[in-house]
C-alpha positions in Angstrom: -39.4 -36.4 25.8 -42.5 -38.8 27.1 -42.4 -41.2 24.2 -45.3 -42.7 23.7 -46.2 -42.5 28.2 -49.7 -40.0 26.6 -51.2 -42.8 24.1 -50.2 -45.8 27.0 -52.0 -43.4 29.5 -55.4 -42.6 27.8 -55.4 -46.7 26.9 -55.0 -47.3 30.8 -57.5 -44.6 31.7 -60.2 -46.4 29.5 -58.9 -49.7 30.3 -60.3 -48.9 33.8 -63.7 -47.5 33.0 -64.2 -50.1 31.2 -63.0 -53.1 33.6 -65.2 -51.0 35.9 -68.5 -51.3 33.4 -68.5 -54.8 33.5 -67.1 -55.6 36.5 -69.6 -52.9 38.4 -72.9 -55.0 38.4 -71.3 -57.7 40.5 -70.4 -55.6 43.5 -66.6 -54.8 42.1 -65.0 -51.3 41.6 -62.2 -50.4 39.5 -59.9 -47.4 40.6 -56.4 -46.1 39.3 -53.9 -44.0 41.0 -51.4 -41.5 39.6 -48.1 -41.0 41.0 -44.7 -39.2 40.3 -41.7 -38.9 42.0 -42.5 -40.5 45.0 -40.2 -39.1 47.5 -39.2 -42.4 49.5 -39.0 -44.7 46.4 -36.1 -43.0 45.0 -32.8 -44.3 45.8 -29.3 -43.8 44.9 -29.2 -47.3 43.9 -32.3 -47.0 42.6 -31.2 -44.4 39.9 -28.5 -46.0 39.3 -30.0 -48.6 38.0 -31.6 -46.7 35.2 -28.0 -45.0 34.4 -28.1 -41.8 36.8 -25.2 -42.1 38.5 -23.3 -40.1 41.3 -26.3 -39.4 42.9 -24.6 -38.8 46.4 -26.7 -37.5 50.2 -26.3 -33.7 48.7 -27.1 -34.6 45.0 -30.5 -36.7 46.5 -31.3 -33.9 48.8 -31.4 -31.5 45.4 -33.8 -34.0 43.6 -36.0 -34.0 46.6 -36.0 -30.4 46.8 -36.5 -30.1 43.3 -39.2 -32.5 42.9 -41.0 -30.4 45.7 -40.7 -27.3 44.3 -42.7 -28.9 40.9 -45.8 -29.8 43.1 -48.9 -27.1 44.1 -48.5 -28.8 47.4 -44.7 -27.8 47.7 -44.7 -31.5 49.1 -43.9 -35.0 47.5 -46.3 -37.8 48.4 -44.2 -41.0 50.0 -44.9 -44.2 50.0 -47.2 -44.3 53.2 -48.9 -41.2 51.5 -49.7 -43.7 48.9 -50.6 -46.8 50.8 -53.0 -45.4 52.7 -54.9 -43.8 49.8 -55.0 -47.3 48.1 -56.4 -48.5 51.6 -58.9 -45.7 51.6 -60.3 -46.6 47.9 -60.2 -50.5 48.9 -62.8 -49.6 52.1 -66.1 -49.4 52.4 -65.5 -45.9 53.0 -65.0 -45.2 48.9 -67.7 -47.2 47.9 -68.9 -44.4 46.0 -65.8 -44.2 43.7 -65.4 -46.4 40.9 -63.9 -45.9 37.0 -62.1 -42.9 37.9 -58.1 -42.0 38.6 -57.0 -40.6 42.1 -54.0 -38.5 41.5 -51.5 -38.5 44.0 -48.7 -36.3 42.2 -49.2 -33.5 44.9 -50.5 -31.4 41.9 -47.4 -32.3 39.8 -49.3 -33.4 37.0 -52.8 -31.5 37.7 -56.2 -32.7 36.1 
């Protein structure tokens, strides 16, 4: 029921190994971040948008809850979660990471 989201994702994974093969001599790394359901980012409106709705307080504190439950963590990342890993990987501080995916699913979708 993915479509075609596992072909589209192993072209992105090389896509950034090997932006990060060419790019790397010049100083420049390449990183990718996974995500899924995060928390924050979904909005009534939001979902109705893509069709889903009646999606009322109750009906998004059941998602939430059920999108927690589907994570090793038993936590869904938000949106500051996920800012301030993309900060991290932009510092000095990750200068040793390059070509790879960070995933920041909470273990939804483990490696």
């Amino acid at each position: 029921m993915l479509g075609g989201t596992g072909a589209a994702d192993g072209a992105i994974d090389a896509l950034i190994r090997q932006f990060a093969q060419e790019v790397g001599p010049a100083g420049v790394r390449v990183c990718g971040t996974r995500t899924a359901g995060v928390i924050d980012s979904l909005t009534p409106e939001g979902l109705a948008a893509t069709g889903a709705t009646g999606m009322d307080d109750a009906a998004m504190q059941g998602l939430r809850a059920h999108l927690d439950s589907l994570r090793m963590t038993r936590c869904s990342p938000r949106i500051a979660d996920i800012a301030a890993l993309a900060t991290f990987l932009a510092s000095d501080a990750a200068v040793s990471i390059t070509g790879s995916w960070i995933d920041a699913t909470s273990g939804m979708f483990p490696s």
